[in-house]
C-alpha positions as CSV (number, residue, x, y, z in Angstrom):
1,X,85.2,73.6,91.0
2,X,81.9,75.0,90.2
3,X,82.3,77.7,87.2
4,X,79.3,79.7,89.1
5,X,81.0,79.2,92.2
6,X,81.2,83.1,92.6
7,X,77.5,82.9,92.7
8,X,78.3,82.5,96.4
9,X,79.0,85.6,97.7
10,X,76.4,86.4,100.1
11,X,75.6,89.1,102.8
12,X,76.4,88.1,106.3
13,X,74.5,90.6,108.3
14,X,72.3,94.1,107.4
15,X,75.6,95.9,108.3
16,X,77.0,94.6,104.7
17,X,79.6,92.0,106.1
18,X,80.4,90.6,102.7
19,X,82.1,87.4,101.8
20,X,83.6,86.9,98.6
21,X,83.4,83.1,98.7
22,X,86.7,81.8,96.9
23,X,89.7,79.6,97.7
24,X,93.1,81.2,99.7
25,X,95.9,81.5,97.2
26,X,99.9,81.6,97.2
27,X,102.5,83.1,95.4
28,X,103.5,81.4,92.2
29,X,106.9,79.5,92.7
30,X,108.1,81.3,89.2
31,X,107.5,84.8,90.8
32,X,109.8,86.6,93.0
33,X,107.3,88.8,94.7
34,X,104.0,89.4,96.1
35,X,100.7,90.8,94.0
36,X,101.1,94.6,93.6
37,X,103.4,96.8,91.2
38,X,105.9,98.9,93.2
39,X,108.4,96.9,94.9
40,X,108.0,93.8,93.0
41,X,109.0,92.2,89.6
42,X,107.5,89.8,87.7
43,X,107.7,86.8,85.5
44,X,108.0,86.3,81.7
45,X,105.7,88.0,80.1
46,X,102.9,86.4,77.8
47,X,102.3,86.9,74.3
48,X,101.0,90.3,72.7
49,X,97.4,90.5,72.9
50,X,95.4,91.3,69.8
51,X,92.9,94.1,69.6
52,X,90.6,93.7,72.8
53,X,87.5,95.7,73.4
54,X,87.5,98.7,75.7
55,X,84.1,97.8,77.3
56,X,82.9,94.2,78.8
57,X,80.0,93.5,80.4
58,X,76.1,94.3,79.7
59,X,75.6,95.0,83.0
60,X,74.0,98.6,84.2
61,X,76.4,99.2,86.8
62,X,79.7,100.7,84.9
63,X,83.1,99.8,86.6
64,X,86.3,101.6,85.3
65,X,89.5,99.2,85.4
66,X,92.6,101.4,84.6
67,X,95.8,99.4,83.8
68,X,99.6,99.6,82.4
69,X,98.5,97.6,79.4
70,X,100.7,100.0,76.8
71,X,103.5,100.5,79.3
72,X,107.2,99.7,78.9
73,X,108.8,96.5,80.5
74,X,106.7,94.1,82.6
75,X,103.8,96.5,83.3
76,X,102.1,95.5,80.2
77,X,102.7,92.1,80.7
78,X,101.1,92.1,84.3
79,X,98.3,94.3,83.4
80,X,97.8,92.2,80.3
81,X,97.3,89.1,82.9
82,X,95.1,91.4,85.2
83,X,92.7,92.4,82.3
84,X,92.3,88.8,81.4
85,X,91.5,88.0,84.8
86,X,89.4,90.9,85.2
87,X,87.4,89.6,82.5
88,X,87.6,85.3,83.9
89,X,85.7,86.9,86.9
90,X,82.6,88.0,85.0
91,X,82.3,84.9,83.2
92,X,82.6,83.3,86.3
93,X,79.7,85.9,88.0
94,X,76.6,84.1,87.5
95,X,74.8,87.2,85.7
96,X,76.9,90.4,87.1
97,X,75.2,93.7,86.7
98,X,78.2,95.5,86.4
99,X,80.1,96.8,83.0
100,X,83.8,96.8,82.8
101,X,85.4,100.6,81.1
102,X,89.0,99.0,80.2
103,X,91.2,101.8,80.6
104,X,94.9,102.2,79.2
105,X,97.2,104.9,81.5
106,X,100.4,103.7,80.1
107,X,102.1,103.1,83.2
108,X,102.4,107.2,83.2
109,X,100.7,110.0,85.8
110,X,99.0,112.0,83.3
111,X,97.6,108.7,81.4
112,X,96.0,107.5,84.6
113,X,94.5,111.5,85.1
114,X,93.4,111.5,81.7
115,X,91.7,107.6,81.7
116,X,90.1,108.4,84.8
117,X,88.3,111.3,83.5
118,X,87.1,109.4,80.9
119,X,85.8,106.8,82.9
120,X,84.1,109.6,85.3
121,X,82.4,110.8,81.9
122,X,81.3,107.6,80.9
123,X,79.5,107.2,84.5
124,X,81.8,104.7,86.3
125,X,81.0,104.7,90.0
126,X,84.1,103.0,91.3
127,X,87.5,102.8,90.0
128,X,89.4,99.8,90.0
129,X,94.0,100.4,89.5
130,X,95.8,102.0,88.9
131,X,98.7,99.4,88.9
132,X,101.7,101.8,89.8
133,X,101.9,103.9,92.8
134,X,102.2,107.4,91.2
135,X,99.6,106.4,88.7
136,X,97.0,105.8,91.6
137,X,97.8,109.1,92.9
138,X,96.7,111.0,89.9
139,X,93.5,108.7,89.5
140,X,93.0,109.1,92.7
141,X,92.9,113.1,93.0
142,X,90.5,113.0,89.6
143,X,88.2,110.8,91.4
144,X,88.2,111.7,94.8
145,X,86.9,115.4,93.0
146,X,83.8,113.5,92.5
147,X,83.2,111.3,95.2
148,X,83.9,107.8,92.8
149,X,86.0,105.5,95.3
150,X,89.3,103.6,94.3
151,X,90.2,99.8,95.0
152,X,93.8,100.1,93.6
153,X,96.8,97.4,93.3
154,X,100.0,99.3,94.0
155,X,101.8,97.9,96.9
156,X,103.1,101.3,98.0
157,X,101.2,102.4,101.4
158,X,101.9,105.9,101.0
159,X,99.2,106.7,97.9
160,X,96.6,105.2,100.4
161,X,93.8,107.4,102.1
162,X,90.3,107.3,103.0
163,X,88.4,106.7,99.8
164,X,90.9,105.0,98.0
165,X,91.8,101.3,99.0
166,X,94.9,99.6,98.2
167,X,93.9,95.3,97.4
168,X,97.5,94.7,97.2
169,X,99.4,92.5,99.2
170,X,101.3,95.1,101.6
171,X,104.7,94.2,102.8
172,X,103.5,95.6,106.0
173,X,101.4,92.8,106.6
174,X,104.2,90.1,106.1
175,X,106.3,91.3,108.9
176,X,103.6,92.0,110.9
177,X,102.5,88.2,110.5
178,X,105.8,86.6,110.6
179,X,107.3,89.0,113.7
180,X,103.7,88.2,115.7
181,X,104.4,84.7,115.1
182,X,107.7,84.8,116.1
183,X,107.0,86.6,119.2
184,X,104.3,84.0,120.0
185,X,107.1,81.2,119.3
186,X,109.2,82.9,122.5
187,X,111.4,85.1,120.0
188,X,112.5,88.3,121.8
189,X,115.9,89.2,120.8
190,X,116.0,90.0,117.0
191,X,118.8,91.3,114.4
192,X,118.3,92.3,111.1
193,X,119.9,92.6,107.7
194,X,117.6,94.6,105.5
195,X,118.3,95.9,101.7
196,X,118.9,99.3,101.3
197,X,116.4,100.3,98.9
198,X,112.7,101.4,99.1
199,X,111.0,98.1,100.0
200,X,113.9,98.0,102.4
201,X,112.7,100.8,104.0
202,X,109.1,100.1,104.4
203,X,110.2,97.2,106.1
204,X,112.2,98.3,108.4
205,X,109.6,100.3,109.4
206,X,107.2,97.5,110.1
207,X,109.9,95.6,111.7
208,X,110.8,97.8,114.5
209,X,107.0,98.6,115.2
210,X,106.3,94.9,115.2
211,X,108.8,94.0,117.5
212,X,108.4,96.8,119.8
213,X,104.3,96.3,120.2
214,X,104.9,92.1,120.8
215,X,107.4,93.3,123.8
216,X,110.9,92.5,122.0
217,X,114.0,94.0,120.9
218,X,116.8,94.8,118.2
219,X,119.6,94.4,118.8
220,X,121.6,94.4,116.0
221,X,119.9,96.2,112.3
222,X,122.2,96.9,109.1
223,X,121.1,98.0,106.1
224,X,123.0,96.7,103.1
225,X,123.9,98.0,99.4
226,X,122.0,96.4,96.4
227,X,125.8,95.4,95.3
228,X,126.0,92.3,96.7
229,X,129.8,92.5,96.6
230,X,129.1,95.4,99.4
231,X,127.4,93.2,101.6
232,X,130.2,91.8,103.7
233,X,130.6,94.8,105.8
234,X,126.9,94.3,107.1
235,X,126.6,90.7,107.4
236,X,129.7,91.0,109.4
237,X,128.4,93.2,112.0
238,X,125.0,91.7,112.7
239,X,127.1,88.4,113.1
240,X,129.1,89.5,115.6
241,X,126.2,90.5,117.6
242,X,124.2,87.7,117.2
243,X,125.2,85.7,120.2
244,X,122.5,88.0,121.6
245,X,119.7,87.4,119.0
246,X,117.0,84.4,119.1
247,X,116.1,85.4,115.7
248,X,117.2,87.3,112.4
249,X,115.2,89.0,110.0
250,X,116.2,89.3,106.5
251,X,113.8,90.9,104.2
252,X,115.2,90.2,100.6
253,X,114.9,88.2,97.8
254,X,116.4,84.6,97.1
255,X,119.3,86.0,95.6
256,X,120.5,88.6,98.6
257,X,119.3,86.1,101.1
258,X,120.9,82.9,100.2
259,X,124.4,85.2,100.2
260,X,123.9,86.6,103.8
261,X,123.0,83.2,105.2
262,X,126.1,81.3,103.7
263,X,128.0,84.7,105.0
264,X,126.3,84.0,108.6
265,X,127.4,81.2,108.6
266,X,131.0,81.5,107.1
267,X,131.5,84.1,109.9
268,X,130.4,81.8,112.6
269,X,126.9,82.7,113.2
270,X,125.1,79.5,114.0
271,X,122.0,79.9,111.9
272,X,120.7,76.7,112.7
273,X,120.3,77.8,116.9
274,X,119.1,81.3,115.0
275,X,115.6,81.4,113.7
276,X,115.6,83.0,110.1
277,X,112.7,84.8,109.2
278,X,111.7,86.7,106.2
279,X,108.8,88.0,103.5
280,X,106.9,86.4,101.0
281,X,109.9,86.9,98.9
282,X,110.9,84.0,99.8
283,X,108.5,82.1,97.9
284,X,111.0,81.1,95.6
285,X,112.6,77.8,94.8
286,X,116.3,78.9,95.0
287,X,115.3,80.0,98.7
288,X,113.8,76.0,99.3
289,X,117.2,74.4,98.0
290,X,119.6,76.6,100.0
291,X,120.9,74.4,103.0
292,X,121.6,77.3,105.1
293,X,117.9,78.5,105.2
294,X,116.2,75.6,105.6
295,X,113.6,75.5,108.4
296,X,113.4,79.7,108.0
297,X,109.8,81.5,108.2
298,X,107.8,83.7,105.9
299,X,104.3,84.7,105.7
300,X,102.2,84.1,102.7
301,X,98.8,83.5,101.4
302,X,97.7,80.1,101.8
303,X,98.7,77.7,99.2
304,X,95.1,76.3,98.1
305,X,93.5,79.1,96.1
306,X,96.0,80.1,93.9
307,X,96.6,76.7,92.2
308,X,93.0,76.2,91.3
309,X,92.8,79.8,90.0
310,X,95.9,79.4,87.5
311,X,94.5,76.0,86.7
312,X,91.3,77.6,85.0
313,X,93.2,80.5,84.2
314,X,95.1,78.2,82.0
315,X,92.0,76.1,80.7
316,X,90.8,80.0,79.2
317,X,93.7,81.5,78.0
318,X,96.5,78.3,77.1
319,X,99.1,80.0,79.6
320,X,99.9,81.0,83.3
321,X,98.8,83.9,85.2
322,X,101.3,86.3,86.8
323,X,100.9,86.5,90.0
324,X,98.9,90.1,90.7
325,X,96.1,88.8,88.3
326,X,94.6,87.3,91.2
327,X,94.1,91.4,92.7
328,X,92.1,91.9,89.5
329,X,89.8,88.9,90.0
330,X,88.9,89.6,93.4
331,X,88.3,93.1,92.6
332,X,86.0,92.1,89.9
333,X,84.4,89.5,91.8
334,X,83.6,91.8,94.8
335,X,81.7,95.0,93.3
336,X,79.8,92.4,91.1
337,X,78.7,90.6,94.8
338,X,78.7,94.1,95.9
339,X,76.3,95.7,93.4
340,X,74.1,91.9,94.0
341,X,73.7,92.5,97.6
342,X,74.0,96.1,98.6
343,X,71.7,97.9,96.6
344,X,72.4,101.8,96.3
345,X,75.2,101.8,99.5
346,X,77.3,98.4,97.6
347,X,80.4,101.2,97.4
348,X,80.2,103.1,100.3
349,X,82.9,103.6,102.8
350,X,80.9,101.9,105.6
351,X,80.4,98.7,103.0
352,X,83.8,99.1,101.9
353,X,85.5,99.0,105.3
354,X,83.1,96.6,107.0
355,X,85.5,94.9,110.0
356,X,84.4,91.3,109.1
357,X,86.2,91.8,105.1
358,X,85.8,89.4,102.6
359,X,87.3,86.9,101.3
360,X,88.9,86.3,97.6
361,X,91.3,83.7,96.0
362,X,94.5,85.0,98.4
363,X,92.3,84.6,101.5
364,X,91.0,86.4,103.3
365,X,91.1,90.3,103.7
366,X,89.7,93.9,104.8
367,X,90.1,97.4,104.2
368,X,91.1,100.2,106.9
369,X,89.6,103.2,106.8
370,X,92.8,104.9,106.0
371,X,93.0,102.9,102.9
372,X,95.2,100.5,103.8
373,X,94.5,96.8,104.3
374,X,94.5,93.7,106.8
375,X,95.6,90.3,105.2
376,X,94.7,86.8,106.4
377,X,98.0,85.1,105.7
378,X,99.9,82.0,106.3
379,X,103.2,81.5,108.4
380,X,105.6,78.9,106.3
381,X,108.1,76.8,106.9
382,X,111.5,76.3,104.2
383,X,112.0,72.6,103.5
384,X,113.9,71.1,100.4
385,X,109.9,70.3,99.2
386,X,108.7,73.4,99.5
387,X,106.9,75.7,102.1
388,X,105.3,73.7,104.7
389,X,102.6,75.6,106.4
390,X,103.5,75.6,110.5
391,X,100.5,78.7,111.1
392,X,97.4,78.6,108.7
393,X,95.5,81.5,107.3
394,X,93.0,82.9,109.6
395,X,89.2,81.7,107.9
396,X,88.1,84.9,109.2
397,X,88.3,88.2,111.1
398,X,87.3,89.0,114.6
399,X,84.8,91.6,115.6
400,X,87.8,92.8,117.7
401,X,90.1,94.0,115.1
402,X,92.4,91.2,114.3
């Protein structure tokens, strides 16, 4: 691949339909989640980085990217891997106008408030992060004061609004992909084991809406405890009512769902006349090599993109990625094509939410007025080789919405 090749980001029509020309991308097998900071956790954690400067970029345009980087756990690790790809996308701009302000918030509320007034002061006209839900929040009341919009990376829907997009994957679009699909496949009756815990909930949510707008029902949903010694109790219930499901949605990591389908099945659920169906947490080798979910579905990003990014990831830093990095390169990448091709309106809302999107290394995607997004994702398949794609990515959105 071309190290210009985001030279190619061109401007489809006068009404700013962008296209961030770049491969689709998947989740890395090592990961357990999808990109975003909320719900998710993430994989080992590369080495300390040495002193880094706080500004990159010559170009005029100044772009504030605020990030965990001095924050305990993972968060430092992940934004560590952000900021690095952050900075793979400029040299891979072919001459971007823009200037990166690197900011620190320490993974804390008043660090983000306090980084994103210094990024107001230093003239940043768009804010990219916070990585943590309650982070964007405070950024997001500082800059919203001003009128400086927000492309941030938690996966938490709630700290959404107009003015300040979330580039996350959402676990809203999963279920909305895989449920969709599912209807399409002649699923109508559906059970459900969901965790009991926040992602949980957002979930369910997204479930119940899903099925009820493709015309199809629950009939059996239990929410079990993150004790997976508790989980009998629930797994037992939906099995009993599963002579009346077609399908059976279980939202969870490999961990949780490899122990409700051996469960199913030990209680006499047939889970192989039962379609499984669950997230991109699933993504995960342990999920591949469990007999007893073999030929379930998920929805993720397309495979393609995300192997050639970590490859020259790699080639510039001598180690992986973690998986959200991706959410900083296409963020990078799109207000440089953005500031190239847009001229004084490249961060308006009407730019911003254009209905055709754009499209970065996990496919393609769009932002909703109310701050949410739309994801072009993947349906896959579980087989002892891996996921096998049975529904690719959509290439692009319609003028109609979907």
């Amino acid at each position: 691949m071309s190290p210009n090749w985001p030279e190619k980001l061109v401007a489809r029509t006068r009404n700013a339909r962008i296209a961030v020309v770049a491969a689709l991308g998947l989740l890395a097998a090592a990961c357990s989640g999808m990109p975003g900071a909320d719900y998710f956790s993430f994989g080992a954690p590369p080495p300390p980085p040495g002193a880094q400067p706080t500004a990159v970029g010559a170009g005029q345009v100044k772009v504030a990217l605020i990030l965990p980087l001095s924050a305990q756990g993972n968060g430092a690790a992940v934004a560590q891997s952000m900021r690095n790809a952050a900075e793979m996308a400029l040299a891979e701009f072919s001459n971007p106008d823009i200037q990166l302000l690197v900011k620190d918030d320490g993974g804390t509320s008043s660090g983000a408030a306090q980084a994103a007034q210094q990024a107001l002061a230093e003239g940043a006209e768009i804010i990219l992060g916070p990585l943590f839900a309650v982070s964007v929040s405070s950024a997001a009341q500082v800059a919203r004061a001003r009128g400086v919009p927000v492309l941030a990376f938690s996966t938490d829907s709630t700290v959404a609004a107009p003015g300040v997009h979330l580039l996350s994957f959402l676990p809203e679009s999963d279920v909305d992909r895989v449920i969709g699909y599912a209807i399409q496949q002649g699923k109508r009756s559906f059970a459900a084991l969901i965790p009991d815990n926040a992602y949980g909930s957002v979930v369910q949510a997204a479930f119940q809406q899903a099925v009820a707008r493709g015309g199809g029902r629950v009939v059996a949903m239990e929410r079990y405890p993150l004790d997976r010694a508790q989980m009998q109790g629930p797994v037992q219930r939906v099995a009993a009512a599963m002579r009346q499901a077609d399908a059976i949605f279980i939202p969870d990591g490999a961990d949780a769902v490899v122990a409700a389908a051996q469960m199913l099945g030990a209680g006499g659920a047939n889970t192989r006349r039962i379609q499984l169906i669950g997230t991109g947490l699933w993504d995960d080798p342990r999920i591949f090599a469990e007999p007893a979910v073999q030929g379930g579905w998920f929805a993720a990003p397309d495979p393609g993109g995300y192997r050639a990014f970590s490859g020259r990831y790699r080639s510039r830093y001598g180690q992986d990625p973690l998986r959200p990095a991706t959410l900083a390169y296409d963020a990078v990448s799109l207000v440089a094509a953005l500031v190239k091709t847009q001229g004084p309106a490249r961060f308006s809302e009407e730019v911003l939410t254009n209905a055709s999107g754009f499209a970065g290394i996990d496919g393609v995607f769009r932002f909703r007025p109310d701050g949410t997004n739309q994801r072009g994702l993947a349906v896959m398949r579980v087989t002892t080789s891996g996921p096998q794609v049975i529904s690719p990515a959509p290439k692009a959105f319609s003028a109609g919405g979907t």
